[in-house]
C-alpha positions in Angstrom: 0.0 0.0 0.0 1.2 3.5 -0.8 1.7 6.1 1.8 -1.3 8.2 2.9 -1.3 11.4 1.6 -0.5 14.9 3.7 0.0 18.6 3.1 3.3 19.2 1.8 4.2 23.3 3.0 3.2 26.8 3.3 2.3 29.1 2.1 -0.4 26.8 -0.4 -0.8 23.4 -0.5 -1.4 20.3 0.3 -0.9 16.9 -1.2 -3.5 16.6 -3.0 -3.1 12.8 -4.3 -0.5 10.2 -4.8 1.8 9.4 -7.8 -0.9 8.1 -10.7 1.4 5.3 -11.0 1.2 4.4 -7.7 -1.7 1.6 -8.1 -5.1 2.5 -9.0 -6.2 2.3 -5.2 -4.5 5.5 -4.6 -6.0 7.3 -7.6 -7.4 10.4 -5.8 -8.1 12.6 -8.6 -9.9 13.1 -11.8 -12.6 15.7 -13.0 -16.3 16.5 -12.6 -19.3 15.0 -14.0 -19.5 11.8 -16.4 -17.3 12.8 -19.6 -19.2 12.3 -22.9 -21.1 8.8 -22.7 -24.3 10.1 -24.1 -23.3 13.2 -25.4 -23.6 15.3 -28.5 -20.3 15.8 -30.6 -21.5 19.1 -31.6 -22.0 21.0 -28.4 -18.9 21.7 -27.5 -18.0 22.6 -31.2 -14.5 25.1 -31.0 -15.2 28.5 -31.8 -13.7 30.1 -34.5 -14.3 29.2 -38.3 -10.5 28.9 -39.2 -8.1 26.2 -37.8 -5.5 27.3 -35.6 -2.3 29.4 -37.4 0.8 27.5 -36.1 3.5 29.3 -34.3 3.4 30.4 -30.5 3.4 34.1 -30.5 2.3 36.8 -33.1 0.1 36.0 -35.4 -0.6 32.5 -34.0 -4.0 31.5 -32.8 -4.8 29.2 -29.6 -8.3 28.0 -28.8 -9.0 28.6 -25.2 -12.0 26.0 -24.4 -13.6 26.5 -20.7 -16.5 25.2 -18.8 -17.5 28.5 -17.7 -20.6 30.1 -20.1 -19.7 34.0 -21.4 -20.9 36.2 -18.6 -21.7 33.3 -15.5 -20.0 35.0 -12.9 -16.6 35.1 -11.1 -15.6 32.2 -12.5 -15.8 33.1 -16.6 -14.1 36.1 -15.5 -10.9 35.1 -13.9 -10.7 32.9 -17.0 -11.5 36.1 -19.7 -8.7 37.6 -17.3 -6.0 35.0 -18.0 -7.0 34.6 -21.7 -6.8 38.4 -22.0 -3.7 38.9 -19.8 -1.7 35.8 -22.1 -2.7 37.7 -25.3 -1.3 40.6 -24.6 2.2 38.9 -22.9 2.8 36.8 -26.1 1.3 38.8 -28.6 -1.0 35.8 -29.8 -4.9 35.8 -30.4 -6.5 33.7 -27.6 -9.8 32.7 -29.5 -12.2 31.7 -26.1 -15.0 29.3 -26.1 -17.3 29.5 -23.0 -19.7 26.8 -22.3 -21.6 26.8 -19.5 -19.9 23.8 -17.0 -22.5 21.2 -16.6 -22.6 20.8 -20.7 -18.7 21.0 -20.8 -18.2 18.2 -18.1 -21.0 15.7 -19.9 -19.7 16.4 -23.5 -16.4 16.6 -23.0 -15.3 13.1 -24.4 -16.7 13.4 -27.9 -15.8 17.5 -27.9 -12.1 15.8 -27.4 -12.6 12.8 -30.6 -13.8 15.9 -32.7 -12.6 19.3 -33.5 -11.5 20.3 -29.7 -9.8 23.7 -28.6 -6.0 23.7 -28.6 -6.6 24.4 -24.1 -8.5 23.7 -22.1 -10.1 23.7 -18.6 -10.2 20.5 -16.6 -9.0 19.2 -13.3 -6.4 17.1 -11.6 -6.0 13.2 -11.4 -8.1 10.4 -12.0 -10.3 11.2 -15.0 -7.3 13.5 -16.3 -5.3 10.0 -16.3 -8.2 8.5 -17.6 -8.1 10.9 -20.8 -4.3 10.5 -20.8 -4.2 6.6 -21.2 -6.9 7.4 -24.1 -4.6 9.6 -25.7 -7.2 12.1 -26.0 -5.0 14.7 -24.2 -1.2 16.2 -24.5 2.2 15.1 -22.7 3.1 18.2 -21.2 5.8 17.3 -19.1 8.3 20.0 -20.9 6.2 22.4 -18.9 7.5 21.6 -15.5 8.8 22.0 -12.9 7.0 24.9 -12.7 8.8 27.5 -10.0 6.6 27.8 -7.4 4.2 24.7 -7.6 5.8 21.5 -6.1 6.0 18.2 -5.6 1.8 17.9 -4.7 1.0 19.7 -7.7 3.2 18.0 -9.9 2.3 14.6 -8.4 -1.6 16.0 -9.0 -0.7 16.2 -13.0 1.0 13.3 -13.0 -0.8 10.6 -15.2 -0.4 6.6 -14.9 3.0 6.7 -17.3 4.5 9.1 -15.6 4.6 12.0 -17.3 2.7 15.0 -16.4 -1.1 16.0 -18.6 -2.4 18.9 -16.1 -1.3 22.7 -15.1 -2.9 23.5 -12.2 -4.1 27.1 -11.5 -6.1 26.5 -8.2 -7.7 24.9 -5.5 -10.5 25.3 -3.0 -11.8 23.0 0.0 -15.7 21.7 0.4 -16.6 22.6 4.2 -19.9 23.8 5.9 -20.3 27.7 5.4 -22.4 30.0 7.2 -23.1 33.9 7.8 -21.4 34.9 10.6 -24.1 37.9 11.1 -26.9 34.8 11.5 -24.7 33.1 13.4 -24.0 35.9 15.9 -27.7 37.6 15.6 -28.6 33.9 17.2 -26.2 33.0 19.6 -24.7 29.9 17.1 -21.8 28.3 17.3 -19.9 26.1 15.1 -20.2 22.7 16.1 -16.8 20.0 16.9 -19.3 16.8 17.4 -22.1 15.0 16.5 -23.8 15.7 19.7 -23.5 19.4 19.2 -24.7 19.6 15.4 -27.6 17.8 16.5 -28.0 20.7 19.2 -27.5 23.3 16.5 -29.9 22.3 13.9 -32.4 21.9 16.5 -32.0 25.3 17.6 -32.3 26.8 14.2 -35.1 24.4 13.5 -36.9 25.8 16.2 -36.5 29.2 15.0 -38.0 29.0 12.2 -34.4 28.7 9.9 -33.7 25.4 7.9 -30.3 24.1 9.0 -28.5 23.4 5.6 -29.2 24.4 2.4 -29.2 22.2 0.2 -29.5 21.2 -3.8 -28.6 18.6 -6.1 -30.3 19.2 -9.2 -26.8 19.7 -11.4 -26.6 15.7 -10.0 -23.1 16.6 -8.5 -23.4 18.5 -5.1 -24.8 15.6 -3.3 -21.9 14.0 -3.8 -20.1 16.3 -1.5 -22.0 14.7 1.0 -21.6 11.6 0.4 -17.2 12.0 0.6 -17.1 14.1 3.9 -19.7 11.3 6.2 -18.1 8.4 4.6 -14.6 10.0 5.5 -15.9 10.6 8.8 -17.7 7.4 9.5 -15.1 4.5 7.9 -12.4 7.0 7.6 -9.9 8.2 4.0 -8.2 5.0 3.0 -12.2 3.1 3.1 -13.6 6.2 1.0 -10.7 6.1 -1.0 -10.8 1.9 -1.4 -14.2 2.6 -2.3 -13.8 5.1 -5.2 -11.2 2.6 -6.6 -14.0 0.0 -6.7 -12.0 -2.3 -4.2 -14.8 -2.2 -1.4 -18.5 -3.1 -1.8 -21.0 -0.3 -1.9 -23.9 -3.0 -0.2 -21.3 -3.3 3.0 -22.3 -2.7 6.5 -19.8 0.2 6.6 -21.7 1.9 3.4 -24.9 1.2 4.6 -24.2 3.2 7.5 -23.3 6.1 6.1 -26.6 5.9 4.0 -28.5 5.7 7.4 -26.6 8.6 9.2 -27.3 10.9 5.7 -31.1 9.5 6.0 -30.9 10.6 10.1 -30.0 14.5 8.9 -32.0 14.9 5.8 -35.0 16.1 7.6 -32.6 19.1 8.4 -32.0 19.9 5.1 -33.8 21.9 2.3 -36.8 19.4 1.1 -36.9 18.6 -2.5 -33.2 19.2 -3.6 -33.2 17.5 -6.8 -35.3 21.0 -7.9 -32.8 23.3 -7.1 -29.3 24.6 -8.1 -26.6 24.9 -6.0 -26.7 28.9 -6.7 -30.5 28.8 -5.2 -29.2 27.1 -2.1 -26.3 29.5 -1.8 -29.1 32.4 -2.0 -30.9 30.7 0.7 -28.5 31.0 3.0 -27.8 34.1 2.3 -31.5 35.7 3.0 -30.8 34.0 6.3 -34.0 31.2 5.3 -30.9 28.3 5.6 -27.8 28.3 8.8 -25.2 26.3 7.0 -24.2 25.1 3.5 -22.3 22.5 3.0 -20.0 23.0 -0.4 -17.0 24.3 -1.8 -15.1 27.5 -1.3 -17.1 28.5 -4.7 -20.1 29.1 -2.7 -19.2 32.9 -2.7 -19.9 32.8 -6.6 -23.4 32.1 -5.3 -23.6 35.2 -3.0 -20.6 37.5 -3.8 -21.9 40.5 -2.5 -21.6 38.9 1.0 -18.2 37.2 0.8 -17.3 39.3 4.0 -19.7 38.1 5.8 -19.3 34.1 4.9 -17.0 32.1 7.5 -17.0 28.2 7.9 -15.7 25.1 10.0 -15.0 21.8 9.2 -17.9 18.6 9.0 -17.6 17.9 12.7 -16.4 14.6 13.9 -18.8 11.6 14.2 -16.0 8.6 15.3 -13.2 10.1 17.9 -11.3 7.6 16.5 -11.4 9.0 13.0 -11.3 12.5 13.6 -11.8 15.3 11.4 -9.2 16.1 9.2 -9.9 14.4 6.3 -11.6 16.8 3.7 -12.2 17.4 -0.2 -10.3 19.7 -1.7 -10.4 19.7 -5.9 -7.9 20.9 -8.0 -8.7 23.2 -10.9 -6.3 23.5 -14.1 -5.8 22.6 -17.5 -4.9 20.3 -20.6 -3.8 20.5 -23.7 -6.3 18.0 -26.2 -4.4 16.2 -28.3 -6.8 16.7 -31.4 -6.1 20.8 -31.5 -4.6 22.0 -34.4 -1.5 24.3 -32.7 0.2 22.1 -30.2 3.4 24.0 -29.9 1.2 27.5 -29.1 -0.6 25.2 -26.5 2.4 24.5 -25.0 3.8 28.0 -24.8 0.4 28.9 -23.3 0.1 26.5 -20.6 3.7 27.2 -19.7 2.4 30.5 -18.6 -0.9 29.7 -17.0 1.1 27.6 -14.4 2.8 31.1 -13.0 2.6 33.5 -10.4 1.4 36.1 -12.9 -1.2 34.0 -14.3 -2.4 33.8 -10.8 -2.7 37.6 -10.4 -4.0 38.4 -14.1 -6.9 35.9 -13.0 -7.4 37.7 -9.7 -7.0 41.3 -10.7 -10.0 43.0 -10.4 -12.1 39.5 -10.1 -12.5 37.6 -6.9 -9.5 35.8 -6.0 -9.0 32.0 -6.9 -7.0 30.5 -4.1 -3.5 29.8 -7.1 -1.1 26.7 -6.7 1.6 29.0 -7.2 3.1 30.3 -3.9 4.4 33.3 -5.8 1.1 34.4 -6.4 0.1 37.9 -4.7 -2.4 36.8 -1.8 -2.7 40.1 -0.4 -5.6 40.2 -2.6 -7.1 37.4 -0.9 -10.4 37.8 1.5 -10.1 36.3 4.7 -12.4 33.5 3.7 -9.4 32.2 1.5 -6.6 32.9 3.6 -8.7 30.8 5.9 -9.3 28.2 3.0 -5.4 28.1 2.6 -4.6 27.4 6.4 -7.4 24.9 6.5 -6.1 22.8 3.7 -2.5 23.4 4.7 -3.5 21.6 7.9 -5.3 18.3 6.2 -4.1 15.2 7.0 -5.9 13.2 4.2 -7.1 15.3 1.1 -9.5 13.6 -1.6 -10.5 15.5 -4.4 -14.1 14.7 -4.9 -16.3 11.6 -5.5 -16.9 12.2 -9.3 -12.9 13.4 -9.6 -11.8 10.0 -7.7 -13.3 7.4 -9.6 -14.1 6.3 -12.9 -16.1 8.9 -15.1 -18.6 6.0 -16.1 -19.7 4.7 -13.0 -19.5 8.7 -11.3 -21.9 9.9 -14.1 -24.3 6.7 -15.2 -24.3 4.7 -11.5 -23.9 7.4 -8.7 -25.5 11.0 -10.0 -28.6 8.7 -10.7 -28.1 6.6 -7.2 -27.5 9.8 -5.2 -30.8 11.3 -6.5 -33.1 8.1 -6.0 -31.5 7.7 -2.2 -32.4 11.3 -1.7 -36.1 10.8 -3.2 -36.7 7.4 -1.2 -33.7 7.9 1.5 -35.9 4.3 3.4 -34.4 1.8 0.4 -30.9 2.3 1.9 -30.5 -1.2 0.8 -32.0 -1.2 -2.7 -29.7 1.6 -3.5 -27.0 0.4 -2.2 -27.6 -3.0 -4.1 -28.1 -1.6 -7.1 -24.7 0.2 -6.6 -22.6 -2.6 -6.0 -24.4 -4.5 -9.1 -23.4 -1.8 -11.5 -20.2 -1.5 -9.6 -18.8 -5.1 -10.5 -19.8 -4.6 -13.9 -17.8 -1.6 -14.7 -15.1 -2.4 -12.4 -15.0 -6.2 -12.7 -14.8 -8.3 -9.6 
């Protein structure tokens, strides 16, 4: 068995997974949402009507493909930043194509076999090594080291043959957010235990404010869920065991955490599969919801109250286990192997991976928490400063359910599973059945 994983330094990150090579138990990364099984080739169609011009600098063109739609938020604008910023550093014309993300993540197999953008965004590990050992993305190896991103990050883009695939720009960990004014205005306080979230969501049941918000429409968020109580119930190395389809979804130990998720859904937001996670972020901020479990990117949902968001760790629910295991994804990109102007890829990713990549995509936009430790954080709000310290301080770091397992059985067997659990949370044992079935077929064994 490989080593667990641990944070690696200051002043940014963690370990964020093991060496790809390592054995495919240790596989902690890979990318959101099922890639392309039952997609249409045509959605994710490059923009631009001519192929890309050769070359790296003037007068060459690089597609820029990202899973962010034209005018979404925080998120498409950090990216226009970077794109913008590169163009005018290497003289290039950075032709962008914005797609919103849920239609990026479920098409992007068949945008990759067709006429794909020379870069593009993705995320760290599994499902990166997955398109790797495909060949449907770039070697980029020549790329690193990179100065300051080390040995986590490089071991993040590392794919099953050793060579590196992925330039990470950021990262950001899933805890349980709240507004300190509600919290404060009603004498909350974040809970370390079992005993005392129970406490707290009775209190804020009884007045009259939901205790989490909560949403799963998109199919993904629930999944959130699912990582941090199976971390905290059968501990990292089970979860992680699990994602690598080496333990059985219909055990005792899953079953359990099924039955503790079914004990605190009646303090949730009722009918989630109706909702986006940006509803459930507005919720909680009108004060109607006390706590939102979910990634840093929350504040996308409610940026005009980034001041006042704080949050704490999922409390412990085994004293034996602890808390200190968390989620905490890696964003980046790729170069697909199907674009047109390799070497101007190249060039361009060799500068996304910097320190002044990391400020172009934070100037004037809210600040991504980089993976380069040269990056200016005095721009950062004290909810990522926080987000930083938290991570730093991880002892095990996954990277999320649908990034840490197959793209298959993340988009056909668990969005789907997730969603009938939370519509009928009493067939704990049909569910998890049905898991394992459809487990042992894709997985074998």
């Amino acid at each position: 068995m490989s080593p667990r994983r641990s944070p690696l330094g200051q002043p940014i990150p963690p370990s964020v997974a093991a060496t790809m090579a390592a054995s495919r138990r240790r596989f902690l990364q890979g990318s959101l949402l099922g890639a392309g099984l039952l997609a249409s080739p045509t959605l994710l169609a490059a923009c631009g009507g001519s192929d890309s011009g050769g070359g790296t600098g003037a007068g060459s063109t690089v597609k820029f493909g990202i899973n962010e739609a034209k005018g979404s938020g925080p998120a498409y604008d950090r990216l226009k930043s970077m794109a913008d910023a590169y163009a005018k550093k290497s003289g290039a014309t950075v032709d962008l194509n914005a797609v919103d993300h849920n239609t990026f993540q479920e098409n992007l197999n068949n945008y990759l076999q067709g006429s794909p953008d020379d870069v593009f965004t993705w995320f760290a590990g599994y499902r990166m090594n997955q398109l790797a050992e495909s060949g449907l993305i770039s070697d980029v190896s020549e790329v690193w080291p990179i100065d300051g991103q080390g040995d986590s990050f490089k071991q993040a883009a590392t794919a099953s043959d050793g060579k590196q695939y992925f330039v990470p720009v950021g990262y950001y960990p899933w805890a349980v957010f709240y507004l300190k004014s509600t919290f404060e205005k009603k004498g909350y306080e974040p809970p370390t235990t079992l005993d005392e979230l129970t406490t707290l969501m009775a209190k804020m049941q009884k007045d009259g404010v939901t205790p989490f918000a909560f949403a799963d429409k998109d199919g993904w968020p629930a999944m959130g869920t699912f990582d941090i109580l199976n971390m905290r119930i059968n501990g990292f190395d089970f979860h992680m065991d699990l994602m690598a389809g080496e333990k059985d979804w219909d055990s005792s130990e899953v079953k359990q955490v099924f039955d503790t998720w079914k004990g605190l859904l009646p303090y949730h937001q009722s009918d989630p599969l109706g909702r986006t996670w940006q509803e459930a972020a507005t919720s909680m901020g009108k004060g109607e919801c006390g706590m939102y479990l979910l990634g840093t990117f929350v504040v996308d949902g409610i940026p005009d109250q980034e001041d006042d968001l704080d949050f704490f760790t999922f409390p412990e629910l085994d004293s034996s286990i602890g808390a200190t295991a968390l989620d905490a994804p890696i964003d980046g990109f790729c170069v697909a192997a199907g674009g047109k102007n390799q070497d101007g890829a190249i060039e361009m990713m060799k500068w996304l991976g910097t320190a002044e990549a990391a400020d172009a995509a934070n100037k004037g936009n809210t600040p991504l928490i980089a993976a380069n430790s040269g990056a200016d954080t005095s721009v950062y709000s004290a909810l990522q400063k926080k987000s930083a310290e938290v991570v730093g301080q991880a002892t095990d770091i996954a990277q999320f359910l649908d990034r840490d397992t197959r793209s298959d059985f993340a988009s056909t067997v668990m969005i789907p599973s997730l969603q009938k659990f939370l519509q009928d949370p009493d067939d704990i044992d049909g569910v998890t059945k049905s898991i394992q079935q459809q487990k042992v077929s894709i997985f074998g064994g």
